[in-house]
C-alpha positions, 0 to 999 in steps of 0.5 A: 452499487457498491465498488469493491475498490471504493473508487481508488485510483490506482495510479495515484496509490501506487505513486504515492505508497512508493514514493512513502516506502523509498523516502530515507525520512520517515519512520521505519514503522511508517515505512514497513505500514506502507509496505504492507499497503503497497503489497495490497495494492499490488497483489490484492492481497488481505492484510494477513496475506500482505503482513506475511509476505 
């Protein structure tokens, strides 16, 4: 059987892609992609739907 979340912790991610987007030292472009998956996380948007927001 297949999970449709693949098995990611939610916790984990959502610690981990708020820590990368709030972080003054990486690269804006890193920073706008982790944006993009933060608000997939969050929302459980598809990447279109995120990338617009």
């Amino acid at each position: 059987m297949t999970r449709w979340d693949k098995g990611v912790d939610f916790e984990y991610m959502y610690s981990l892609l708020l820590r990368n987007v709030s972080s003054r030292s990486r690269p804006l472009k890193s920073r706008c992609y982790d944006s993009v998956l933060l608000i997939q996380l969050r929302n459980g948007a598809r990447i279109s739907e995120a990338v617009r927001a």
